[in-house]
VOGU-3710 file (C-alpha; in Angstrom, 3 decimals, decimal comma):
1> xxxxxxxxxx> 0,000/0,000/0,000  1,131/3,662/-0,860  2,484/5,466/2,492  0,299/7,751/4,151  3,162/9,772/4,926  3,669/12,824/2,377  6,716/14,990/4,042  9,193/15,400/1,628  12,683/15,357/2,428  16,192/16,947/0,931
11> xxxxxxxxxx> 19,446/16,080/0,921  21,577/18,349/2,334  24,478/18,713/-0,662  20,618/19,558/-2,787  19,037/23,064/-3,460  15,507/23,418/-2,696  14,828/23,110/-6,850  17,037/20,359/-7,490  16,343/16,492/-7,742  17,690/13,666/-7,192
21> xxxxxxxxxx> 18,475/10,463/-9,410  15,892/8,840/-7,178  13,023/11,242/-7,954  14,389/11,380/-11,768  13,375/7,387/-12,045  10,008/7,463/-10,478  9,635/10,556/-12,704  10,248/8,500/-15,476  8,103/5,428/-14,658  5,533/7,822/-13,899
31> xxxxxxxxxx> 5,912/9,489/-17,281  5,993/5,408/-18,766  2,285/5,444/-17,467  3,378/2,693/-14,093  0,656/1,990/-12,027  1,889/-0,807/-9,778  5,723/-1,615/-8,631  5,987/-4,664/-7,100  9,125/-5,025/-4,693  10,544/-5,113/-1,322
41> xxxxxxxxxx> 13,152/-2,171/0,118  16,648/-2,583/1,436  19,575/-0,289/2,026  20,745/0,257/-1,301  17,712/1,486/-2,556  16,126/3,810/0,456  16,148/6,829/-1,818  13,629/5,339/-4,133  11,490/4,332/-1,816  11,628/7,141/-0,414
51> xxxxxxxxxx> 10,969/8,776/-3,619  7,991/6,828/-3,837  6,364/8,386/-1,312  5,224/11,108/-2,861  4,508/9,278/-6,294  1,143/8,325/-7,585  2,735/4,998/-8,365  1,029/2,593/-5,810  3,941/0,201/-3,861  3,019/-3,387/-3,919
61> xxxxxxxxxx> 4,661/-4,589/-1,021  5,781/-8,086/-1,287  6,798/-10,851/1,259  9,669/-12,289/-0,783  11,640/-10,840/-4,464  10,586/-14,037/-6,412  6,532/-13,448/-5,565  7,336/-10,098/-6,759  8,260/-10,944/-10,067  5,631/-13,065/-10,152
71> xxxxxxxxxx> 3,258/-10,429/-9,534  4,636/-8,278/-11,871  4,644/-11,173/-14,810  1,315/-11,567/-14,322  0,313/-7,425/-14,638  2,010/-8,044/-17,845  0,446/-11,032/-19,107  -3,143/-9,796/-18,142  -2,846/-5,948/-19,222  -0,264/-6,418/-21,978
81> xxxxxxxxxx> 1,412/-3,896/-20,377  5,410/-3,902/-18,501  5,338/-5,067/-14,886  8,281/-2,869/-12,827  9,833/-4,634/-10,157  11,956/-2,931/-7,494  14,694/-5,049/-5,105  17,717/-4,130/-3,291  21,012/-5,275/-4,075  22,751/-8,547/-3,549
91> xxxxxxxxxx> 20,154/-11,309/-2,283  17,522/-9,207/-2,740  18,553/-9,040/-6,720  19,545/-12,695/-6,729  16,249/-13,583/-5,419  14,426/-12,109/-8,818  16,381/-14,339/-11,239  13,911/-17,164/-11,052  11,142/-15,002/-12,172  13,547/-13,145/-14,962
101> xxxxxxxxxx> 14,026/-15,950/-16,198  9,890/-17,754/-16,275  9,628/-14,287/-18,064  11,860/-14,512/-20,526  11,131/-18,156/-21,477  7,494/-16,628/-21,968  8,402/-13,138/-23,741  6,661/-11,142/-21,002  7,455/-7,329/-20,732  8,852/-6,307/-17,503
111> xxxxxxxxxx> 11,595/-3,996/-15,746  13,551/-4,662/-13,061  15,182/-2,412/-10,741  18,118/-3,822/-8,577  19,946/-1,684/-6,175  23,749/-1,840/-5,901  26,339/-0,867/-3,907  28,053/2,453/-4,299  29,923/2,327/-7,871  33,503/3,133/-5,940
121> xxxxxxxxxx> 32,860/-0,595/-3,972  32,160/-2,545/-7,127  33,774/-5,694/-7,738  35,333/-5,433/-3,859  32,707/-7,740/-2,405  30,682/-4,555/-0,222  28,432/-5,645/1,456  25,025/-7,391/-0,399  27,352/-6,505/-3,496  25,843/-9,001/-6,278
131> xxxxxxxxxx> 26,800/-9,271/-10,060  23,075/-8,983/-11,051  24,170/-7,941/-14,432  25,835/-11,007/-15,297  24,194/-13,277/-13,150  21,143/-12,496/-14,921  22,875/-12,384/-18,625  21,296/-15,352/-20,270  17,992/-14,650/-18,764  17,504/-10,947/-19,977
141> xxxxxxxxxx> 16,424/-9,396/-23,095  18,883/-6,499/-21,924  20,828/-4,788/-19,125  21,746/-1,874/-17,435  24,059/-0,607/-15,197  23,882/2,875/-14,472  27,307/4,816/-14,342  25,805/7,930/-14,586  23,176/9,670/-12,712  22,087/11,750/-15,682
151> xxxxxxxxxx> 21,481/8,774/-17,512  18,500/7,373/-15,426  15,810/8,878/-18,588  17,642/7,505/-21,414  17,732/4,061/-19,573  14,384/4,266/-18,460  13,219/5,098/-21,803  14,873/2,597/-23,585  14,197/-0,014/-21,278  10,671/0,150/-21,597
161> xxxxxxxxxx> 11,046/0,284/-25,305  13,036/-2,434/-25,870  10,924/-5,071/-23,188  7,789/-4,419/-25,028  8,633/-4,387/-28,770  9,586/-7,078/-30,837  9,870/-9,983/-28,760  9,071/-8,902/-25,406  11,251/-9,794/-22,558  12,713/-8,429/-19,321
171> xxxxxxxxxx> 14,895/-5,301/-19,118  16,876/-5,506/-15,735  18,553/-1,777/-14,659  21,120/-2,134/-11,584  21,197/0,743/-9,715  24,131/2,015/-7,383  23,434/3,573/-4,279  25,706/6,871/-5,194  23,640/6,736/-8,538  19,842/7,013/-7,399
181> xxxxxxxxxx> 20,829/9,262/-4,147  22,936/12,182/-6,113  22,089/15,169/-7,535  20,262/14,732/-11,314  21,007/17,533/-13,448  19,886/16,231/-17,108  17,211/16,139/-19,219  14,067/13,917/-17,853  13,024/13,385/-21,666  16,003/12,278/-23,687
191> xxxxxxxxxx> 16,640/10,799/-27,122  16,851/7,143/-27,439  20,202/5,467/-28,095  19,827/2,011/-29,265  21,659/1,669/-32,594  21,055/-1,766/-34,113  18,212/-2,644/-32,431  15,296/-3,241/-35,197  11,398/-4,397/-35,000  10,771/-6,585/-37,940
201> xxxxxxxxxx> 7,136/-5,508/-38,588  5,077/-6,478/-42,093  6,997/-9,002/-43,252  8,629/-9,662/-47,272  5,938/-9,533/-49,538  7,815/-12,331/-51,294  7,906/-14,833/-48,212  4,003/-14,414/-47,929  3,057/-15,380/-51,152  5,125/-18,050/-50,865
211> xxxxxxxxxx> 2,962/-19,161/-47,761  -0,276/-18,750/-49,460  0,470/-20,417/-52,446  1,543/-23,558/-50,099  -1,913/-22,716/-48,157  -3,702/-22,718/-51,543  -2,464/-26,368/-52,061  -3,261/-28,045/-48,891  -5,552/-30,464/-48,571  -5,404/-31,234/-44,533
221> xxxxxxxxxx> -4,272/-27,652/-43,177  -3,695/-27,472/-40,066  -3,338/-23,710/-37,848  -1,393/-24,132/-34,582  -1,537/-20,919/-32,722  1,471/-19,893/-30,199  1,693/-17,357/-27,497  2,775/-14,945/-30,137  -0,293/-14,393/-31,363  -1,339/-13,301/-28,086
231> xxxxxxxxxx> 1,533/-10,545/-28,009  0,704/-9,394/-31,320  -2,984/-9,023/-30,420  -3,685/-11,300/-33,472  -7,204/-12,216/-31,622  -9,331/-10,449/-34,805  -6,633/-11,833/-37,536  -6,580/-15,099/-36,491  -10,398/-15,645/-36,393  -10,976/-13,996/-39,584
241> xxxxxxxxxx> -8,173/-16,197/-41,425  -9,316/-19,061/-40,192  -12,786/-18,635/-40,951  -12,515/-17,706/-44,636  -10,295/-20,793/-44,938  -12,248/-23,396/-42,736  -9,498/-24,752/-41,248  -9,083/-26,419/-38,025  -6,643/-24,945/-35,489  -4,969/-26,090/-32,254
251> xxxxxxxxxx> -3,055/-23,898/-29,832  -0,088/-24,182/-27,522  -0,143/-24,379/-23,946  0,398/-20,066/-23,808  -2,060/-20,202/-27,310  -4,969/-20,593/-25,740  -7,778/-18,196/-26,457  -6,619/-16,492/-29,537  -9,496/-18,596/-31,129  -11,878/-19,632/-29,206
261> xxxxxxxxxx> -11,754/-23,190/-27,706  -15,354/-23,929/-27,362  -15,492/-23,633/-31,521  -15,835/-26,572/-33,128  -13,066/-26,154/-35,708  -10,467/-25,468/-31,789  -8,774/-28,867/-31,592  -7,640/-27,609/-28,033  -4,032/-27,940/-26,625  -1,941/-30,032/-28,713
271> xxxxxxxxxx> 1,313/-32,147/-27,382  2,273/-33,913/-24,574  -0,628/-33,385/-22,773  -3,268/-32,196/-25,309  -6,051/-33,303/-26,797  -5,762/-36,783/-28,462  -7,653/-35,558/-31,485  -4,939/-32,565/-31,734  -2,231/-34,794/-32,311  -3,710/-36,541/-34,732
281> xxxxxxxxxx> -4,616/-33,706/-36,474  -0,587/-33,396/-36,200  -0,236/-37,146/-37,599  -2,194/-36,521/-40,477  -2,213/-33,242/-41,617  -0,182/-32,171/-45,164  0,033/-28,424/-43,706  0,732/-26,775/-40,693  1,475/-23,067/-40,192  3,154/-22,059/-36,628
291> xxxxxxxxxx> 1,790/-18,699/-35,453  4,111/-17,637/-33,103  5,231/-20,647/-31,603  8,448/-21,671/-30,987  7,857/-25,446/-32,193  8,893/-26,581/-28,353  9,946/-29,766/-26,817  6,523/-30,005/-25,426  4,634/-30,520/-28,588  7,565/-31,463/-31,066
301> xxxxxxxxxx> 9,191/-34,541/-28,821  10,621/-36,038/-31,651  11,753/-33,867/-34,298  12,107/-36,820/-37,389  8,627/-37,856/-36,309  6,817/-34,511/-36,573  4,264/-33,763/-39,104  6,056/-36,140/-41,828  4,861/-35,107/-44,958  3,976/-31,946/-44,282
311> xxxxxxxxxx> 4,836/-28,718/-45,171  5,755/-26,334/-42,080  5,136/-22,578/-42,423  6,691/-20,440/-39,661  5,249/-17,048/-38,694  7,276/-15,271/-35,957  8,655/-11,855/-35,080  11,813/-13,391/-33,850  14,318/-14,353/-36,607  16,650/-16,515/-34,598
321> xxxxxxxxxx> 13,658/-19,139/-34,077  13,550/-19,897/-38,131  15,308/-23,196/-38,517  15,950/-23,539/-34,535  14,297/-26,583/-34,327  12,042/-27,426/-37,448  13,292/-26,099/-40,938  10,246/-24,301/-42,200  9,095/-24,879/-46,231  8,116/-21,536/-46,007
331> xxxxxxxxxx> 9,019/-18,675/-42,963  7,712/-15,114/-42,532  9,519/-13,226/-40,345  7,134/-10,155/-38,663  4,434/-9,041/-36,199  2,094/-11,852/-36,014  -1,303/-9,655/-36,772  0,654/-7,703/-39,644  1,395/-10,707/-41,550  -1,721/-12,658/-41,258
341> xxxxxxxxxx> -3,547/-9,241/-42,248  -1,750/-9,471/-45,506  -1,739/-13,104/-46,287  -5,519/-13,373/-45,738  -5,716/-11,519/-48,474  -3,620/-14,386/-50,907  -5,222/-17,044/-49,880  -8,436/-18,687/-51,087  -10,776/-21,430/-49,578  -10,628/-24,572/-50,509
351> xxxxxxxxxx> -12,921/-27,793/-49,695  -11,734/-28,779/-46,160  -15,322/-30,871/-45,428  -13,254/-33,997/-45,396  -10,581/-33,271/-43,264  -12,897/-31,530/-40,487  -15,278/-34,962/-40,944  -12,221/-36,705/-39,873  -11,040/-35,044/-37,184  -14,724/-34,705/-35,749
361> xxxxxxxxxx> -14,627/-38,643/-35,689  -11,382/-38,522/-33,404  -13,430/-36,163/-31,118  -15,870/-38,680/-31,012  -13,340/-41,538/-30,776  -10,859/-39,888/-27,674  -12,747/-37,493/-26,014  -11,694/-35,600/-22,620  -12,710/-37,985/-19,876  -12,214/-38,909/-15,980
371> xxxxxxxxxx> -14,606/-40,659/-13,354  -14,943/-40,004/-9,598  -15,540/-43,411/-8,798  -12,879/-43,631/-6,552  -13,379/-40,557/-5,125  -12,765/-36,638/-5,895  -10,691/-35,974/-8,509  -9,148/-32,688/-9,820  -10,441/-32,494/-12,899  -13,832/-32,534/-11,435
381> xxxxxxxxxx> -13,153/-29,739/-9,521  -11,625/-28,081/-12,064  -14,204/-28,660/-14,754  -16,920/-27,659/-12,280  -15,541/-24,627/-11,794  -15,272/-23,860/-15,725  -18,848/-24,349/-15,603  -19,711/-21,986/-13,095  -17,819/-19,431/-14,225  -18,597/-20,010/-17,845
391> xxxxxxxxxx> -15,431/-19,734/-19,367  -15,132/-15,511/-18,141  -12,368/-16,292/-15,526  -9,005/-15,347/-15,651  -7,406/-18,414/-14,917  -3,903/-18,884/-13,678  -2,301/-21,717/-13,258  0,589/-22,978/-11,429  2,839/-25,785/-12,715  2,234/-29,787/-12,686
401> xxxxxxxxxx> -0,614/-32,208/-13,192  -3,099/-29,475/-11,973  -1,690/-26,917/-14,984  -2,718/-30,037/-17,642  -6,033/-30,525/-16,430  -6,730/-26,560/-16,147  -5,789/-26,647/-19,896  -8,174/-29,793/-20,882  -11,014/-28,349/-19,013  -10,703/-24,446/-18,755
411> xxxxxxxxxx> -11,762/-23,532/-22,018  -10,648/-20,101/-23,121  -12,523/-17,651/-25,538  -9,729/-14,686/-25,570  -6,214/-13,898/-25,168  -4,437/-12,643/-21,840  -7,727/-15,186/-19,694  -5,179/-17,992/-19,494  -1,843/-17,339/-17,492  0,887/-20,325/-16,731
421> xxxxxxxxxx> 4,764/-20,575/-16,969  5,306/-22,471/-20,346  8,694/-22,238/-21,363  10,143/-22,607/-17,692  7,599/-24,578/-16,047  8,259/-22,279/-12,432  6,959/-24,059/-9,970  5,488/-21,075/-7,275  4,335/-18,856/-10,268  0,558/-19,535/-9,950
431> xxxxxxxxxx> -0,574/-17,622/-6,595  1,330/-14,888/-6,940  1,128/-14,198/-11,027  -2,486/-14,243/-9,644  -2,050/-11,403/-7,805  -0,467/-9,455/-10,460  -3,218/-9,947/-12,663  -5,803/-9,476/-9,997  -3,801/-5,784/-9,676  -4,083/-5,488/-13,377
441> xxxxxxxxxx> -7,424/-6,185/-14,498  -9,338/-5,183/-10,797  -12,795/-5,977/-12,054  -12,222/-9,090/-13,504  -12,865/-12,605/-11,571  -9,348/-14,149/-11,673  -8,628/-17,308/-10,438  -5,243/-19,059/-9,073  -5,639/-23,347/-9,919  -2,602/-24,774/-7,725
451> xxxxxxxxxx> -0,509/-27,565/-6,576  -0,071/-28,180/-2,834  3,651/-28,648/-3,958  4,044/-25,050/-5,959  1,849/-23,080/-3,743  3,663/-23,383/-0,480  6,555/-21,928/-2,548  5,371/-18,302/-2,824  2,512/-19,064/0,022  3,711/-15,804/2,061
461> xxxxxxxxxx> 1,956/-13,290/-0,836  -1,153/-14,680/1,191  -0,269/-11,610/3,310  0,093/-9,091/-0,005  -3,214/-10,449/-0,815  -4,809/-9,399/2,781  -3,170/-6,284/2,859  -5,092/-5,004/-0,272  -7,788/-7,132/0,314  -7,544/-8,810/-3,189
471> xxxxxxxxxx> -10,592/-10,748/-4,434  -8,506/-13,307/-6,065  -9,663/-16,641/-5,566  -6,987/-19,233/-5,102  -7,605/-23,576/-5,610  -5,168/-25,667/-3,974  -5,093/-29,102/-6,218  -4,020/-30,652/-3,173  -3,262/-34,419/-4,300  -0,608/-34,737/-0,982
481> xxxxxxxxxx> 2,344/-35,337/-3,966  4,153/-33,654/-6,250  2,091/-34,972/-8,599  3,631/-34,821/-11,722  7,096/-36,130/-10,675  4,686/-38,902/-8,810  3,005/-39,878/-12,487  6,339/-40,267/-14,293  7,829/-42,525/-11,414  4,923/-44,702/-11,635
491> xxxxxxxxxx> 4,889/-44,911/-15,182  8,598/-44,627/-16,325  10,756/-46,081/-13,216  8,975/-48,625/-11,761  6,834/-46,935/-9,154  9,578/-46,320/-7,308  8,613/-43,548/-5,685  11,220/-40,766/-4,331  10,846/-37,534/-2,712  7,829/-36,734/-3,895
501> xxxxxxxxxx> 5,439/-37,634/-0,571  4,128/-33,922/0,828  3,530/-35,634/4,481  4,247/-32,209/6,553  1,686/-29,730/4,396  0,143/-27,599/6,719  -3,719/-27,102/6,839  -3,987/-24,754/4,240  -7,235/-23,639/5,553  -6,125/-22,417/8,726
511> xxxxxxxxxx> -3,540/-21,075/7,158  -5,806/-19,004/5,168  -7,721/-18,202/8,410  -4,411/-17,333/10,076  -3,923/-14,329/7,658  -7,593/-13,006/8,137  -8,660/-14,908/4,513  -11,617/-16,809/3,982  -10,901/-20,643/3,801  -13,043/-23,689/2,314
521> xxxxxxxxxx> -12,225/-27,249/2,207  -13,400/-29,764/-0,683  -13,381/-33,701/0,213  -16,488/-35,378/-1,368  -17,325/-34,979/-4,682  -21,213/-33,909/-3,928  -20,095/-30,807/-2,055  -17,452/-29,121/-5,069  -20,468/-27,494/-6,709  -21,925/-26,165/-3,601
531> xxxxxxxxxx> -18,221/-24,916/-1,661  -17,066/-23,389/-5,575  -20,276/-21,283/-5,512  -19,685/-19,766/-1,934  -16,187/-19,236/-2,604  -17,496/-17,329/-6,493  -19,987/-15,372/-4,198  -17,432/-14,257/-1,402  -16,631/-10,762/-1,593  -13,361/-10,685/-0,906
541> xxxxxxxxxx> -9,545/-13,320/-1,478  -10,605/-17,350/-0,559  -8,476/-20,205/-0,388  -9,972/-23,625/-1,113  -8,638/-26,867/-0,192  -9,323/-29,531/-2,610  -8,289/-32,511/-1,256  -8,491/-34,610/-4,038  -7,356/-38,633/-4,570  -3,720/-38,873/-4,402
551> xxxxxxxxxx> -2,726/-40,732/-7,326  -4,369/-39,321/-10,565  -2,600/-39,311/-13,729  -3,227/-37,058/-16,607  -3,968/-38,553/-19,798  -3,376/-37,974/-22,770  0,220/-38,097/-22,529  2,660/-38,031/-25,280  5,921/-39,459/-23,610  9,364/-37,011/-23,921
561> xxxxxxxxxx> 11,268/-37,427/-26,717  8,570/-38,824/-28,583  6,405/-37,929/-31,177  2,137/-37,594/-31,465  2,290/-41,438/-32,666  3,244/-42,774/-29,532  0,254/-40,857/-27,446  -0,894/-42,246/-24,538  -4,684/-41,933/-24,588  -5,912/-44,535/-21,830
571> xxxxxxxxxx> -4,000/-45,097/-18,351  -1,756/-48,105/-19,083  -2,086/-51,324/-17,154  2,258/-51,776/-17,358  5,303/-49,959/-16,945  6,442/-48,236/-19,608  10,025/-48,054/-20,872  11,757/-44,685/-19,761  11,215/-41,847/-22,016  14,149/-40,676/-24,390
581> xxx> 16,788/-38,554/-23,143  15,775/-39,894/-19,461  18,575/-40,800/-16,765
//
């Protein structure tokens, strides 16, 4: 919450008029239109916080500097717009590079402020001195470190150019002590400097008639939409391609919503946990066109295997993923929304009757299924509340068996309603990326589907949500396992099982109760309709306790390292042989 206290304060060494680098940033991220930073203080960066004080940037006080990346990766995700996060300097910096680096796997906007020692102590091991800079290197779209106080608006300015253009990603700025608590004399509105750094945009005119005359060929196309198209805001271009062509389409895990799922031609989530009648689509189709995908490990297991026969067309603003991983027959590199805009126009329909027919039969064939026979299971919960909330939720997700079954069952009609960690599968993101979105989109229903594994992780930002009094609703999947490690020991290694037994979880609703929040507990399967609705009608944050049977699996499953042939579409009644590339 934003202090109460307004007195402003002055260095000593500053005239009444003048400003320090302190008050230049929040200037700055002011004049970048921040609403929200996320972070928690320390000595190093005092004079921003206390800079803050008279800013009409509201502080998001946080309990630890991983929940507050979180938070502010989920602002992004749900407004489209950067989250800021602000840390001190050695462990509080180090502490952020787990949710740097969920956010760059993901291309999510956000900038990071670090404090740092005083620039005379660098590199003599002062005290909470980190390397932030190059810890964080891989994990970055770009870095900062601020040698200059009268650079603070140049960086500022570029940084929140450069994390939301192109390929969005996070921007980290390290800020020394000396730096952010001297005098500013400079300009607060400064010309960019960033020579060699280009937005691809329309695409070559060349490269998309290419595509369309490969599109104009196909018998079996086949549309798999990526979390690209979300970024681009390809929602309107998407639908209106794929209904002049009649195609069918299937989305990645971050894909969903950028056509609607609940439309017959949606296939759903595709790879090693999608929809068994998306992979076939991916067995037998003689086209598919990427949308901003990254053709991933988790729906291309087997490279040699994938789509053979087919011809791949890549669409992506990033050039360095043409060729990464599957050679395309035909690439367009530019903004996802730009390029289907133009290729729309080059391409005509052609008599896909068949090919839906067929892969309406697989529908038929391997539907979505699970019984509560043997008591409550998850995806009952979780496709109950889908039902109650008819699709309109903003759903986030944490990561494991839970995050499958929210993406079987939570259909999604629209971009930036479905939030998870894809690329690095962070367990802990769910609860508080929650609470960033919740922050975000404040009159929205937004909903956090966890693991009892993940959530006691980042469980502390049970306080943050108190505090403000967030109505985020948050459903522990509580299976007493860490589930997903759990399935693949069962299946893959014998049923050995190994530190994956959660005996020591607290009572999450007393916990809940403990921090002044509303808590419900789920056991039978007859109450989940009736304990969902009073936690939907509570006016204010709820935690619910689904305690659901310990040992569900999630099927389908494509094993890793293989391809959509060897799906998994029934629970099998033997071992299996360990996945490629296991140990």
């Amino acid at each position: 919450m934003t202090p109460k206290h307004k007195t402003k304060t002055h260095s000593k060494f500053l005239s009444p008029k003048q400003i320090t680098g302190a008050e230049a940033l929040v200037k700055c991220l002011e004049n970048n239109g921040v609403e929200y930073i996320f972070g928690l203080p320390g000595g190093s960066v005092i004079p921003i916080f206390d800079a803050l004080v008279n800013s009409k940037i509201k502080l998001v006080l946080v309990r630890h500097e991983q929940g507050a990346t979180h938070m502010a990766d989920g602002y992004a995700r749900a407004t489209g717009k950067p989250g800021v996060v602000l840390v001190t300097s050695g462990p509080g910096a180090t502490n952020t590079v787990t949710g740097i680096m969920t956010a760059h796997m993901d291309s999510v906007p956000m900038v990071v402020l670090t404090g740092q020692t005083i620039s005379p102590m660098l590199g003599k091991d002062a005290f909470q001195e980190a390397d932030i800079v190059g810890i964080s290197m891989p994990a970055v779209k770009h870095s900062y470190l601020v040698k200059n106080t009268n650079d603070i608006p140049r960086i500022l300015k570029e940084a929140f150019y450069i994390t939301n253009t192109g390929r969005p990603g996070p921007v980290l700025i390290d800020l020394p002590k000396d730096m952010v608590a001297g005098p500013f004399t400079g300009s607060l509105d400064p010309k960019m400097d960033i020579p060699g750094y280009t937005v691809p945009a329309k695409g070559n005119q060349k490269d998309i008639l290419k595509m369309a005359k490969m599109f104009n060929e196909a018998k079996k196309p086949l549309l798999l939409v990526g979390h690209g198209a979300v970024i681009a805001k390809a929602e309107d271009a998407v639908r209106a391609f794929v209904r002049k062509l009649k195609i069918p389409v299937t989305n990645t895990l971050l894909g969903k919503g950028v056509f609607p799922e609940t439309d017959p031609l949606n296939l759903g989530m595709l790879g090693m946990h999608g929809t068994a009648y998306a992979n076939k689509a991916l067995i037998n189709c003689d086209l598919i066109c990427s949308v901003g995908s990254r053709w991933d490990d988790r729906i291309n297991g087997n490279n040699a295997e994938f789509c053979v026969g087919a011809k791949k067309l890549h669409i992506d603003i990033d050039p360095a993923e043409m060729g990464k991983i599957v050679k395309p027959d035909a690439s367009v590199v530019g903004d996802a929304r730009l390029v289907l805009e133009e290729l729309i126009k080059h391409v005509e329909p052609q008599d896909t009757r068949a090919w839906i027919e067929e892969l309406a039969f697989y529908r038929t064939e391997f539907p979505l299924k699970y019984s509560n026979d043997h008591g409550l299971t998850a995806q009952k919960v979780i496709d109950e509340l889908y039902q109650l909330t008819k699709g309109k939720a903003t759903i986030v997700t944490d990561v494991g068996q839970h995050q499958m079954w929210a993406a079987q069952f939570c259909l999604t009609e629209h971009g930036r309603k479905w939030l998870s960690s894809g690329g690095a599968g962070t367990m802990g993101y769910g609860f508080p990326a929650a609470v960033g979105a919740q922050f975000g989109t404040p009159k929205e229903l937004v909903v956090a589907i966890v693991g009892d594994g993940g959530f006691q992780m980042t469980m502390p930002e049970l306080a943050t949500v108190a505090v403000h009094k967030l109505p985020v609703k948050v459903i522990i999947i509580n299976n007493r396992f860490l589930g997903m490690v759990r399935q693949w020991q069962e299946l893959f290694f014998g049923n050995r099982l190994s530190g994956v037994d959660l005996e020591g979880s607290p009572d999450f609703v007393k916990l809940a109760e403990a921090y002044g929040i509303k808590g419900i507990r789920i056991s039978k399967v007859e109450d989940v309709r009736s304990k969902l609705l009073e936690a939907l009608d509570h006016n204010g944050p709820v935690l619910i306790d689904a305690e659901v049977i310990k040992e569900g699996n999630v099927f389908p499953m494509v094993p890793a390292g293989k391809s959509a042939h060897h799906i998994i579409i029934e629970p099998p009644t033997t071992q299996l042989e360990k996945p490629t590339g296991s140990t």
